[in-house]
C-alpha positions as CSV (number, residue, x, y, z in Angstrom):
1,X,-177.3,131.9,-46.9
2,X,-173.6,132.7,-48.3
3,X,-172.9,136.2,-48.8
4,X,-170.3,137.3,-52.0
5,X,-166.7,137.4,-50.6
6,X,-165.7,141.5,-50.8
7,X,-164.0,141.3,-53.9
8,X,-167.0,141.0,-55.2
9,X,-167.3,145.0,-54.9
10,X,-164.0,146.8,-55.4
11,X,-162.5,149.0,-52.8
12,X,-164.9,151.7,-51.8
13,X,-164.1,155.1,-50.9
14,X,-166.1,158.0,-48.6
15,X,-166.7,161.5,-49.9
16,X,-169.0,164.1,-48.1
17,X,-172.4,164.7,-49.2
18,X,-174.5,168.3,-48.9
19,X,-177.8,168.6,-47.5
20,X,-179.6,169.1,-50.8
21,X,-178.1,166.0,-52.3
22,X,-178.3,163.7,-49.1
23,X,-182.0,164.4,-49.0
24,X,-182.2,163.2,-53.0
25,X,-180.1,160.0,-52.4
26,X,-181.7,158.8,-49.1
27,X,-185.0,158.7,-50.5
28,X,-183.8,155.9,-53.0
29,X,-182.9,153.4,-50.3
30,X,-185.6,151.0,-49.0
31,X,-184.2,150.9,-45.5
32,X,-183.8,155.2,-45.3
33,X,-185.7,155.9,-41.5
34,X,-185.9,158.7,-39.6
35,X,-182.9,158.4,-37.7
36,X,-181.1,158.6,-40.8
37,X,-182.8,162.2,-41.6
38,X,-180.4,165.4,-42.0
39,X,-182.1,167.6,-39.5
40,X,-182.7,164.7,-36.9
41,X,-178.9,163.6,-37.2
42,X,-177.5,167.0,-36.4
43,X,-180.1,168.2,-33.2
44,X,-178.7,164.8,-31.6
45,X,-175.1,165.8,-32.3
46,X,-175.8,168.8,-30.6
47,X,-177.4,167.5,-28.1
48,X,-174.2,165.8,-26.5
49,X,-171.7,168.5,-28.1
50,X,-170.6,165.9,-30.7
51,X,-170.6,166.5,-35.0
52,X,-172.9,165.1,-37.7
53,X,-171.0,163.7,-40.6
54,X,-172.9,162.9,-43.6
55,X,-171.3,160.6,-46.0
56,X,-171.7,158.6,-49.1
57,X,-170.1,155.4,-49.7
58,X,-168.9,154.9,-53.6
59,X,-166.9,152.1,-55.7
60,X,-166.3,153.3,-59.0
61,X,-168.4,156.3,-59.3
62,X,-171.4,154.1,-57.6
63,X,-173.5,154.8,-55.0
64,X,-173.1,151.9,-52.5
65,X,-174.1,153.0,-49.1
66,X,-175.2,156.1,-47.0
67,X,-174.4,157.0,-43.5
68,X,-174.9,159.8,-40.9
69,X,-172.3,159.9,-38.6
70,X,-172.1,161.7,-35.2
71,X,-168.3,162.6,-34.3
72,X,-167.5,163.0,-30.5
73,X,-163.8,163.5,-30.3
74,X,-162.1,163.4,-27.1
75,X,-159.1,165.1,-26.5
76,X,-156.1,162.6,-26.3
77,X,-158.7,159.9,-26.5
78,X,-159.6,159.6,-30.0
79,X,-163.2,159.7,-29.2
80,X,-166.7,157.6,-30.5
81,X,-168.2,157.7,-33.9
82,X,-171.7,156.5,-34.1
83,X,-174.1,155.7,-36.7
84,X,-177.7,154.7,-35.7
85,X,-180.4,153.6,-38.1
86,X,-177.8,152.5,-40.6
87,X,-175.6,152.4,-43.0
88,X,-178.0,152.5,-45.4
89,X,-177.5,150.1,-48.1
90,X,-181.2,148.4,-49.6
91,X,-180.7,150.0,-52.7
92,X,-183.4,147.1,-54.1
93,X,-184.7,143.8,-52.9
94,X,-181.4,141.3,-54.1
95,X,-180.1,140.1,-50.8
96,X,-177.0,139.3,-51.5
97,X,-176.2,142.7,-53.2
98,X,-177.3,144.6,-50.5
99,X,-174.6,142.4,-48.4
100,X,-172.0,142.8,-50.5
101,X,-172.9,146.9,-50.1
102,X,-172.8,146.3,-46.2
103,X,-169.8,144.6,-46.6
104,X,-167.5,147.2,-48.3
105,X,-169.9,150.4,-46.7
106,X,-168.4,148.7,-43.1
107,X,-164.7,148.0,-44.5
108,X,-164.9,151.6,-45.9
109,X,-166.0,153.4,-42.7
110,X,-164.1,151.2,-40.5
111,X,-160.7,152.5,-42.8
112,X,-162.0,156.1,-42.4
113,X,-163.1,156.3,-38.6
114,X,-160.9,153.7,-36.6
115,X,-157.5,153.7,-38.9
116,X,-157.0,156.8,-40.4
117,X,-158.7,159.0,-37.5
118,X,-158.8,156.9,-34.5
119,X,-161.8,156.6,-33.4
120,X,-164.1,154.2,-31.9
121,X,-167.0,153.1,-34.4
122,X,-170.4,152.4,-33.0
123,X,-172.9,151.2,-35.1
124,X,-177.0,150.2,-34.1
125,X,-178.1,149.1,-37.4
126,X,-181.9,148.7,-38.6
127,X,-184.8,146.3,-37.7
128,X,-185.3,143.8,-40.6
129,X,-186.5,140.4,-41.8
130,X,-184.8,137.5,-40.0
131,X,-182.8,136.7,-43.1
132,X,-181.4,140.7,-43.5
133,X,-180.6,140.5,-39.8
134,X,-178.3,137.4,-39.7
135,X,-176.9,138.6,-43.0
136,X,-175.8,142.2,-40.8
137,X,-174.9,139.9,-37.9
138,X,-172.1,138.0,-40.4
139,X,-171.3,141.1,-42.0
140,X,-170.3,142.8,-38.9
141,X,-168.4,139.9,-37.6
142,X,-166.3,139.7,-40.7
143,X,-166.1,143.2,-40.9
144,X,-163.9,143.4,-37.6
145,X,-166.5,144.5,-35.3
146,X,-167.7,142.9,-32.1
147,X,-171.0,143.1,-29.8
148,X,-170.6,146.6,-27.9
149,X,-171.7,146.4,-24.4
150,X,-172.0,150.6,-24.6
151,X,-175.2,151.1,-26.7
152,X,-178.4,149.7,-25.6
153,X,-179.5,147.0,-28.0
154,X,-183.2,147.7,-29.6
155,X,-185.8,145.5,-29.2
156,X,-189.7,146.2,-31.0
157,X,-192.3,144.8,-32.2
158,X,-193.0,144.5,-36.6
159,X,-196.4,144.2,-38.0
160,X,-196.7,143.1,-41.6
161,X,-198.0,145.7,-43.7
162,X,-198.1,144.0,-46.8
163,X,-201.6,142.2,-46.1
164,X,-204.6,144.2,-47.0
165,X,-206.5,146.0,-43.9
166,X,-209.5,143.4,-43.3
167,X,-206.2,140.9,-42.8
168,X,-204.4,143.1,-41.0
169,X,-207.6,143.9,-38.4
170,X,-208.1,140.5,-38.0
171,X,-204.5,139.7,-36.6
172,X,-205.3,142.5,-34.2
173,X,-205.6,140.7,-30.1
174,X,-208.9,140.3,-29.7
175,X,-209.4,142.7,-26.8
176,X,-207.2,145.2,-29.0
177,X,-210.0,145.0,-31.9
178,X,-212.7,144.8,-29.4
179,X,-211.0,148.9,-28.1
180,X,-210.7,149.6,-31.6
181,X,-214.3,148.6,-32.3
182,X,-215.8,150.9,-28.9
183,X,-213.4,153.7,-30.2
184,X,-215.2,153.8,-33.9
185,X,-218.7,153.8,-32.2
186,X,-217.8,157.4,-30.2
187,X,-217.9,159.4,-33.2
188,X,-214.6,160.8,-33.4
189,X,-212.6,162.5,-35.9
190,X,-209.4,161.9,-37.0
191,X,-206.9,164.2,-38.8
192,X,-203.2,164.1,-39.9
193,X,-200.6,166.4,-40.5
194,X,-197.3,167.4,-40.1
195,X,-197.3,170.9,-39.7
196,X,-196.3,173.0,-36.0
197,X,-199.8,173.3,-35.3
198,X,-200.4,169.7,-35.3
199,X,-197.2,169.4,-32.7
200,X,-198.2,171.8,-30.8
201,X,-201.8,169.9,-30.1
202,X,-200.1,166.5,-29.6
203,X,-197.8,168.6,-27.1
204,X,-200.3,169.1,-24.7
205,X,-201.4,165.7,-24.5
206,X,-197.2,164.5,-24.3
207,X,-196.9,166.6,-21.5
208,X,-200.0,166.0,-19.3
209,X,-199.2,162.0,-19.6
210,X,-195.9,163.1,-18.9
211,X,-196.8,164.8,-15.6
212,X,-199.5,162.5,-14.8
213,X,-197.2,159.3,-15.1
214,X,-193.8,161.2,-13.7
215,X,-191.8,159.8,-16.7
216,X,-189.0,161.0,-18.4
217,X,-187.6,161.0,-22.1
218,X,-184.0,161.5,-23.5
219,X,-186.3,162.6,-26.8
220,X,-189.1,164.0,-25.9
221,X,-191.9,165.9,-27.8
222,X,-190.4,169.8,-27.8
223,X,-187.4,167.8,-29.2
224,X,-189.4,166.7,-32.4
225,X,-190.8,170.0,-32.8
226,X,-187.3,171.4,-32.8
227,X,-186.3,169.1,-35.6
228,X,-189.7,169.1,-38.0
229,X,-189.3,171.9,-39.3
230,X,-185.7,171.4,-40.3
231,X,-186.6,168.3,-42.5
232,X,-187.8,168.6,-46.3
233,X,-191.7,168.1,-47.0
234,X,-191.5,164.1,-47.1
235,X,-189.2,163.5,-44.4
236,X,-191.1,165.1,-42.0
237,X,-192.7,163.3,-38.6
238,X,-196.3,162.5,-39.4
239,X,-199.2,163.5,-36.4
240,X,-202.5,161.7,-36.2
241,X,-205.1,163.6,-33.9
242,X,-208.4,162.1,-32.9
243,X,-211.0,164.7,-31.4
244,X,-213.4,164.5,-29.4
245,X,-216.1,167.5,-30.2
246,X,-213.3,169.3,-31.8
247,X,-210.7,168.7,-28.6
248,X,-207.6,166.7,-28.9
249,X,-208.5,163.4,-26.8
250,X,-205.4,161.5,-28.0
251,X,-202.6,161.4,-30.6
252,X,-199.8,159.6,-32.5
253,X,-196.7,160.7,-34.2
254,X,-195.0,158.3,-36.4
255,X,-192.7,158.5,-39.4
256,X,-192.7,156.9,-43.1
257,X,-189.9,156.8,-45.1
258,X,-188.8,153.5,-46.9
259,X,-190.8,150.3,-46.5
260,X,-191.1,151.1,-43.0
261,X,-192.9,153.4,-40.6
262,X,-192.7,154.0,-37.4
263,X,-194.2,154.1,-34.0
264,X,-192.5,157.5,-32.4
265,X,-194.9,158.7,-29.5
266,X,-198.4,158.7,-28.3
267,X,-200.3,160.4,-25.7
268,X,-204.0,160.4,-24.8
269,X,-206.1,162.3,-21.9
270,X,-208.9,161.3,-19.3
271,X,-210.9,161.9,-22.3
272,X,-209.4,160.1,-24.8
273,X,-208.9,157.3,-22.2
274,X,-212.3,157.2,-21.7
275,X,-213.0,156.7,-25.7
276,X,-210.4,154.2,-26.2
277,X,-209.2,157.1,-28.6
278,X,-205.5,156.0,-28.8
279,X,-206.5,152.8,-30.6
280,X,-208.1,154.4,-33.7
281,X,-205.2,156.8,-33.7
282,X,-202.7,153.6,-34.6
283,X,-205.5,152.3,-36.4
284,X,-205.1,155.4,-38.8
285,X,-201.7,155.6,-38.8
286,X,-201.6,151.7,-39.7
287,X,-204.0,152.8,-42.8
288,X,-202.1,155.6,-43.7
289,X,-199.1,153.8,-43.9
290,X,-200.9,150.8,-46.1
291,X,-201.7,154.0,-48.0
292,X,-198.6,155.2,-48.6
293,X,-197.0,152.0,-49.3
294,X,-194.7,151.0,-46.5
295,X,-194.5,147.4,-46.1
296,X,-194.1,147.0,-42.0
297,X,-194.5,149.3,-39.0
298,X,-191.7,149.0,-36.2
299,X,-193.6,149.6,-32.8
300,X,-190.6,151.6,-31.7
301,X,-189.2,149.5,-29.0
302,X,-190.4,147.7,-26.4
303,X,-189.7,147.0,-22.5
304,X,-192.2,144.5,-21.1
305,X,-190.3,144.9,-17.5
306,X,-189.8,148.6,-17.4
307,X,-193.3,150.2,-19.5
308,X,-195.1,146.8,-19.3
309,X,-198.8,148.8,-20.4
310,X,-196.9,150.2,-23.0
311,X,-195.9,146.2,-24.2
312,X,-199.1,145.1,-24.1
313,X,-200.9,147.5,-26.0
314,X,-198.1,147.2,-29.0
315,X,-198.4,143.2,-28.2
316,X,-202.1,143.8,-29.0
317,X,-201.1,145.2,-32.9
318,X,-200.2,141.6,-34.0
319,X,-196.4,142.2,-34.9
320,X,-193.5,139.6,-34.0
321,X,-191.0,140.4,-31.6
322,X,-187.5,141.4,-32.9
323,X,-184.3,142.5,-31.9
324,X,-182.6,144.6,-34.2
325,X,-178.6,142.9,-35.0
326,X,-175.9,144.2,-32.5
327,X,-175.2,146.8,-31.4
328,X,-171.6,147.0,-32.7
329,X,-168.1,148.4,-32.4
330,X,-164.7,148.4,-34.0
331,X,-162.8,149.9,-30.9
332,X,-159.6,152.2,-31.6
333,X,-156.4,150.0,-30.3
334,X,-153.9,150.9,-28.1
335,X,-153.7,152.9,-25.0
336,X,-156.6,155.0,-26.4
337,X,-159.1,152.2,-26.5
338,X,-158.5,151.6,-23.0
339,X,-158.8,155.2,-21.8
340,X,-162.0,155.4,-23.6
341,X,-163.1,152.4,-22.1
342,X,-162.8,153.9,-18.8
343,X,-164.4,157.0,-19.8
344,X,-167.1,155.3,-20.9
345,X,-167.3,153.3,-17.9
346,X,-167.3,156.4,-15.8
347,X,-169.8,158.3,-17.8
348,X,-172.4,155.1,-17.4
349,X,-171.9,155.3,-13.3
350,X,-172.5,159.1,-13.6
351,X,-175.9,158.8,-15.5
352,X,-177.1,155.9,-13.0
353,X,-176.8,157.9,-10.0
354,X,-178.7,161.0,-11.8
355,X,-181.3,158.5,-13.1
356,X,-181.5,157.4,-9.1
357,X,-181.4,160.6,-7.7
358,X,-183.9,162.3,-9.9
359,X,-186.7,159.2,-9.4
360,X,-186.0,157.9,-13.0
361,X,-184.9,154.8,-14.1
362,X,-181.3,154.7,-16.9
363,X,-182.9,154.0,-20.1
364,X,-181.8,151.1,-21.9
């Protein structure tokens, strides 16, 4: 499919945007995810000592584009910028609009963070249809970027949304519906929220699969509950409880925003093993979701070598494997880009022999 050359879009420029305003403008863009939130951009800045820059991307007064960006300067190396979950762009369903957006969003940012300032730009964009992704895949290439070997490429699982439920159901794996179908017959009750209470319950069953399966998350749970309540009502992570005589027995926390929700974490107990419970907590998500009218639900990524129960319960949910386009750089050139390089390098050898010595595996 051609894309519109870009001067098809004049020149765009980058201004900063405010909390209150980014929060107004991300809700308008069909591709806005959690990733892309205020409050969950800046707790990852923090988290490796780096800056979250929130700009908008304008031609002529118009909005084109929207982008969190996390600064990590380095002295005398420049340093990375990095933008996951976007640029946002799907302003509406035209295609080749929303390409030419990309296009001058990337030339813009690439201008800003690698010319002007020097810096390394690393970008992991979003999960779409096949013919969004190869359109990002072209507009990255033209845009100057190239393949970066330093940010783990995302791979999930998509289920379509935009059949009704009965359709949906019956895509489930067999064996998956057959759970789902025990787990109604156990009388259970489900209930969703987003507020601390509800994160505190799904806490508890995080941590006891955490310390009964001796695994480790860069993210875990008591991150999430750091960042919900900084994000505005309608941003906020999304937790689905089912109980079992009143007791947590498993639960699911997910987030909607866009046409797409997604799959964040899950946990279940003995008990809720024993009910199947965790299968009619992503069967209520699923209807919530339908509810709320998101038209696909990213699994949130998959590894069939190293969580292969994890892969075959999300195989189970009917979606197509995908792999989101990229991920991408536009190095800084010169002596700096090779001095990062190396620091890179050196940082990835450091993290491996942690991961080794501490019984985890690097995650990918």
């Amino acid at each position: 499919m051609a894309i519109a050359p870009n001067h098809a879009v004049p020149e765009a420029v980058i201004r900063p945007v405010e909390q209150a305003e980014w929060v107004t403008l991300a809700s308008r863009f069909r591709d806005h995810n959690y990733r892309q939130t205020w409050g969950f951009g800046v707790a990852c800045a923090h988290r490796v000592g780096a800056t979250s820059e929130h700009v908008a991307i304008e031609s002529q007064g118009a909005l084109l584009a929207l982008a969190d960006v996390r600064v990590k300067v380095v002295p005398f190396l420049g340093g990375v910028a990095y933008i996951t979950g976007g640029p946002l762009v799907r302003l509406d369903s035209d295609l080749n609009t929303n390409g030419r957006r990309l296009h001058a969003a990337l030339s813009a940012l690439r201008q800003h963070y690698v010319r002007k300032r020097g810096l390394t730009l690393r970008v992991r964009p979003t999960v779409g249809d096949p013919d969004w992704s190869s359109l990002q895949t072209r507009a990255f290439h033209d845009g100057g970027f190239r393949v970066s070997t330093h940010v783990a490429p995302y791979r999930t699982m998509v289920v379509d949304l935009r059949p009704d439920l009965q359709a949906i159901r019956k895509g489930l794996a067999q064996k998956w519906r057959n759970c789902l179908n025990a787990s109604e017959r156990e009388g259970l009750t489900v209930v969703v929220g987003d507020d601390a209470e509800y994160l505190a319950h799904f806490a508890r069953l995080y941590d006891d699969l955490a310390d009964r399966k001796q695994f480790h998350s860069d993210l875990n749970c008591d991150f999430y509950r750091n960042v919900q309540p900084t994000l505005n009502v309608g941003e906020r992570f999304l937790v689905t409880l089912v109980l079992a005589d009143g007791i947590p027995a498993a639960g699911h926390v997910g987030h909607i925003a866009g046409d797409t929700c997604v799959y964040v974490l899950g946990a279940s107990n003995d008990l809720g093993r024993q009910r199947k419970a965790s299968y009619l907590a992503q069967w209520a998500f699923i209807e919530h979701a339908k509810r709320a009218g998101c038209a696909y639900y990213d699994l949130g990524g998959v590894d069939e070598l190293g969580n292969p129960g994890v892969y075959h319960f999300k195989q189970g949910i009917g979606g197509r494997e995908v792999r989101a386009p990229g991920p991408f750089e536009a190095p800084t050139e010169g002596l700096r880009r090779i001095l990062l390089k190396f620091a890179d390098h050196s940082l990835q050898q450091k993290r491996r022999i942690q991961s080794c010595l501490s019984g985890v595996l690097p995650k990918r």
